[in-house]
N, C-alpha and C positions, 0 to 999 in steps of 0.2 A: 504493500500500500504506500503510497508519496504520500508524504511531507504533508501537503495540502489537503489531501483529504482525506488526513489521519484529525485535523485538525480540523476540521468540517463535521466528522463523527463526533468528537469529542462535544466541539460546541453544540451539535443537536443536543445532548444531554445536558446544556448549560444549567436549564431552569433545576433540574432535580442534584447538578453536582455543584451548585454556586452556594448555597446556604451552609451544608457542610462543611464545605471550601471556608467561606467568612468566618463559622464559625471557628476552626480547628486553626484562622491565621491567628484571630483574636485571643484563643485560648494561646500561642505559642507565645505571642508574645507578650499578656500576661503575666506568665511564666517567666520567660525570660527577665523581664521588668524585675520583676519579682525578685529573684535573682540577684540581681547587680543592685538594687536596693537595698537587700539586708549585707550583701558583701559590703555595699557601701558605708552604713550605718554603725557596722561591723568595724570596719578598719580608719574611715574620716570622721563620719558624722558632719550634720551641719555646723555650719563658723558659730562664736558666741554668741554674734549680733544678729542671730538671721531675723530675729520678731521685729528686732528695730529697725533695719534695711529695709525688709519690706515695705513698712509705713513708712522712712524715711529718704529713701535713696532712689530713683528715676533709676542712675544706670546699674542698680542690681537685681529691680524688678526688670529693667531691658533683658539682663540675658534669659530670664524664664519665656519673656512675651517668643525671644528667639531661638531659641532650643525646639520650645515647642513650636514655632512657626513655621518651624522643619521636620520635627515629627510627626504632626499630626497629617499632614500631607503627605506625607513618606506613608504612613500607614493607610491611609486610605487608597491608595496606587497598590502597595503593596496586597491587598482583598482584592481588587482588582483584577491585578501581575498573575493573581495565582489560578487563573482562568483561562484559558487556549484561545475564547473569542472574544477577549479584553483587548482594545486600540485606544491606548494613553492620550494620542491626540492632543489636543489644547492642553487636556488635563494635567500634563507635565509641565506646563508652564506655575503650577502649584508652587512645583519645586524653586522658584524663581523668585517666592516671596520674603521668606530667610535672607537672602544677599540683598535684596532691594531694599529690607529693613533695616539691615546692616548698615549698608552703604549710607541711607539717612541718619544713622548714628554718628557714623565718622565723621560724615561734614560737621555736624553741630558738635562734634566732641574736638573738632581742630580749629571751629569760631570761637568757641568758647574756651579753650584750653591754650594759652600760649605757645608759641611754636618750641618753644626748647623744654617745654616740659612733653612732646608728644613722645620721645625715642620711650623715654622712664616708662610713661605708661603705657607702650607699647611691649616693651620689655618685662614688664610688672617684677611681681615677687615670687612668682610659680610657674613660671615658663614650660619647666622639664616636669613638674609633677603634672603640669597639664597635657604634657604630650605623652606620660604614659598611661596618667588613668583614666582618661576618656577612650583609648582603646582599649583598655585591660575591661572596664566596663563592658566596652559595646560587644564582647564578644559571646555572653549567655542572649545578650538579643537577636543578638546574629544567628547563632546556632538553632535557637527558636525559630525564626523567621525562615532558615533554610530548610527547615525538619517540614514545618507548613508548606514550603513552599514544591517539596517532593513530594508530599499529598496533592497537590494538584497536577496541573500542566500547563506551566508559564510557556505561550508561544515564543519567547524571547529568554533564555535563561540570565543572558548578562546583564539585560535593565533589569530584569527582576533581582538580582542578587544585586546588581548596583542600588537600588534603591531601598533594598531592604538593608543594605548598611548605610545609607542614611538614616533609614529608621532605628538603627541602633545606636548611631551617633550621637541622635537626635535624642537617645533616652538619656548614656552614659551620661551628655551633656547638661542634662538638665538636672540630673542627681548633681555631678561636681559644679556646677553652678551653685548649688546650693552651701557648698565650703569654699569655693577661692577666695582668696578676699582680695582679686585684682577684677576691678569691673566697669575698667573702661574700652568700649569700645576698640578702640584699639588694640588691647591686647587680645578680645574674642578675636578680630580680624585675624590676628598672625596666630595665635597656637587653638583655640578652638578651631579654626580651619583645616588648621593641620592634620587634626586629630579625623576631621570631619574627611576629608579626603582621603587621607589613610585608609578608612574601615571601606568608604564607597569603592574603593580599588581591591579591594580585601574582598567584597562583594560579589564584585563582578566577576573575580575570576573564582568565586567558587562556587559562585551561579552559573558560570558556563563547565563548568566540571561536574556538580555534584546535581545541576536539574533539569539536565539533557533527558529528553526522551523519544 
């Protein structure tokens, strides 16, 4: 049978294998959440001042608004992904709202912030703690996200796996958001990124290895 319309069978059964499908992405990654959570809680914990940041700080409620501004769109693609007759379409332009947010931070954090203080806060005070534990994180998400996404049949396995490590980025991130105590914009830019591209590359290639069918 070709390619085509092995994928043409599949999607006739859309309506009775999509529910299952959603549910068992949602359960995976759950789980996984789950997961890197209590590891989280476990080994960082939130900073001392999270109650008071909250209600006091713009840019330390910014990194939550943009963690999740890439998770939860990662995750919705991802239910999607994990369907044979799913076409991303516009709908990956989703993924576009995270950097476009960003990028509005930076301006106002470079108007507002003296030019010779940008490198400091760029740099901050956890650079290397942020570039290993945002991927040591993402990777019970990932592993979740992949396990789901071999119960279905993503017609594309590399954006599926691509995207599903943004979705775990997107989780790790929004856990260690919640301890860094560097939270200008600029430093998201350079080592959250980091981290964020990291896992998406992690993704793809084990999206096209491990949810070929």
């Amino acid at each position: 049978m070709k390619t085509d319309d092995l994928i043409n069978a599949l999607a006739a059964d859309a309506k009775s294998v999509e529910p299952p499908i959603a549910r068992t992405v949602a359960i995976a990654v759950g789980i996984g959440a789950l997961i890197s959570g209590l590891l989280f809680l476990g080994v960082l914990g939130v900073r001392d001042n999270f109650a008071e940041s909250m209600v006091s700080s713009l840019r330390f409620v910014f990194k939550f608004v943009l963690t999740l501004s890439l998770a939860i769109p990662a995750y919705v693609l991802v239910r999607g992904l994990s369907r044979p007759d799913f076409e991303p379409g516009k709908k990956l332009w989703w993924l576009a709202l995270a950097p476009a947010l960003l990028f509005i931070a930076i301006l106002l954090e470079m108007v507002s912030v003296p030019a010779d203080q940008w490198h400091a806060r760029m740099i901050g005070h956890n650079s290397i703690p942020c570039l290993v534990v945002i991927p040591l994180l993402s990777l019970a998400p990932l592993a979740a996200v992949l396990y789901a996404l071999h119960q279905g049949a993503p017609a594309n396995p590399a954006i599926a796996g691509a995207v599903g490590g943004l979705l775990s980025a997107g989780i790790a991130a929004t856990l260690y958001a919640s301890h860094c105590p560097d939270d200008s914009p600029l430093f998201l830019a350079a080592w959250y990124t980091i981290g964020t591209v990291v896992m998406t590359a992690i993704g793809a290639l084990a999206g096209s290895r491990f949810l070929r069918w």
